[in-house]
C-alpha positions as CSV (number, residue, x, y, z in Angstrom):
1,X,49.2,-28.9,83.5
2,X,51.3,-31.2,85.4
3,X,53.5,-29.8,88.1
4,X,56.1,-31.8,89.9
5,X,57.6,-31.0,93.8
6,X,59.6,-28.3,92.2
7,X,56.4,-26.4,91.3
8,X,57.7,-26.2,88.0
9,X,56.1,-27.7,84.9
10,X,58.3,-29.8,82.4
11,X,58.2,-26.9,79.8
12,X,59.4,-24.7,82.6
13,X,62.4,-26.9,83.0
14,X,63.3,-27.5,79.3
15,X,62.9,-23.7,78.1
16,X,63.3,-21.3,81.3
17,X,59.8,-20.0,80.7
18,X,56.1,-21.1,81.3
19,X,54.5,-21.5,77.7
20,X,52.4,-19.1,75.9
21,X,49.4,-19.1,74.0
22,X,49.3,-17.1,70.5
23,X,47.2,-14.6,72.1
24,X,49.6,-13.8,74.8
25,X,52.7,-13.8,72.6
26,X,50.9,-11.4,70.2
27,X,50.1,-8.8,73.0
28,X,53.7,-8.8,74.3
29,X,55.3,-8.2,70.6
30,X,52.6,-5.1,70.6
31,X,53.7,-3.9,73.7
32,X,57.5,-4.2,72.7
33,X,56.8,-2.3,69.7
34,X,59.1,0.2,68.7
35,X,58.0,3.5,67.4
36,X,61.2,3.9,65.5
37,X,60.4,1.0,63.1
38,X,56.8,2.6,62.0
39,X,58.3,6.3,61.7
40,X,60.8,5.0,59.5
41,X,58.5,4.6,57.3
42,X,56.7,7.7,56.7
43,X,57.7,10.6,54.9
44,X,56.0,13.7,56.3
45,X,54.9,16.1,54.1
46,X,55.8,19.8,53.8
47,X,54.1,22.6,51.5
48,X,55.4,26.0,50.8
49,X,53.7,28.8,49.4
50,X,53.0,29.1,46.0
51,X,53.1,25.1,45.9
52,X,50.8,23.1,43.5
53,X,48.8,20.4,44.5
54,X,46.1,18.0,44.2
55,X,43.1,17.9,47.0
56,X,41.3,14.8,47.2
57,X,37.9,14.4,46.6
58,X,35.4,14.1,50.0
59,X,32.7,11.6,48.0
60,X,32.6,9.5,44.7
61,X,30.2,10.5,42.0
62,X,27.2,8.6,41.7
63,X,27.9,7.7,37.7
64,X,31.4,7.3,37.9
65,X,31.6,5.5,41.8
66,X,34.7,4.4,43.1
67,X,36.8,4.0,39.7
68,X,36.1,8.2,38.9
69,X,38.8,10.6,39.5
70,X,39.7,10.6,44.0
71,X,42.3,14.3,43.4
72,X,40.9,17.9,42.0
73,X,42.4,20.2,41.3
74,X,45.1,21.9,41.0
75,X,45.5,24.2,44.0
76,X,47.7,26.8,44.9
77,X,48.8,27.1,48.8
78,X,48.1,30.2,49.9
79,X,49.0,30.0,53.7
80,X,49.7,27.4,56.4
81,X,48.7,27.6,60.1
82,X,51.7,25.5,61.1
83,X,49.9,22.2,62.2
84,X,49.6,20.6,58.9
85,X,46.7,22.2,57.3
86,X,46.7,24.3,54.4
87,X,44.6,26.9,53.2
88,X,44.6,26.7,49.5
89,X,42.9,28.9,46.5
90,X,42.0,27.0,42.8
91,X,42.8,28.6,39.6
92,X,39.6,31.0,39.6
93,X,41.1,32.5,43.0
94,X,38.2,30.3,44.8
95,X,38.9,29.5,48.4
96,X,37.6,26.8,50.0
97,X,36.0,27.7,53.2
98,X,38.3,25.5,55.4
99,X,41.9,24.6,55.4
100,X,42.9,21.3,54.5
101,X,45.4,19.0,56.1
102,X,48.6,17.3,54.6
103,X,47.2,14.1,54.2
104,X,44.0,14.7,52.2
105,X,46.9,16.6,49.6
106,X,49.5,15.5,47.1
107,X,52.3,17.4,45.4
108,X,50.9,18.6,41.8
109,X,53.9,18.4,39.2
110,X,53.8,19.7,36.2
């Protein structure tokens, strides 16, 4: 880079700042990111009692792979422990062994 007496490069001068790379304007907008504008875009989700809803599948079926069904169900929620998990309870009053959090299940309409 070429300095001149000042200390200051031409860019320096013109624009007020030294120049930046890609790289280093990339890492500052992360650091200036705003937590506001990524909550605003998700909807948390809240089940009550008695609520229908879907529980996604844990693996794909061999014959069917990635195009057969992702949701069972549906479940009835039975309880909630308060930090987004569920326990829920299918139509033959099976429970599954664990509770399940909010975002493995969707709101069942019927």
């Amino acid at each position: 880079m070429v300095r001149i007496l000042m200390g200051e490069t031409p860019f320096t001068l013109t624009y007020g700042h030294e120049a930046m790379t890609s790289v280093e304007v990339g890492i500052l907008a992360s650091k200036g990111c705003d937590t506001s504008s990524f909550n605003k875009w998700v909807c948390p989700r809240a089940f009550k009692v008695g609520d229908l809803v879907l529980k996604q599948k844990g693996t794909t079926t061999r014959d069917k792979g990635k195009l057969g069904p992702q949701w069972e169900g549906p479940y009835v929620v039975t309880g909630n422990n308060h930090l987004g998990s569920y326990w829920l309870r299918d139509s033959q009053r099976n429970e599954p062994p664990h509770p399940w959090n909010t975002g493995r299940l969707w709101k069942f309409y019927c």
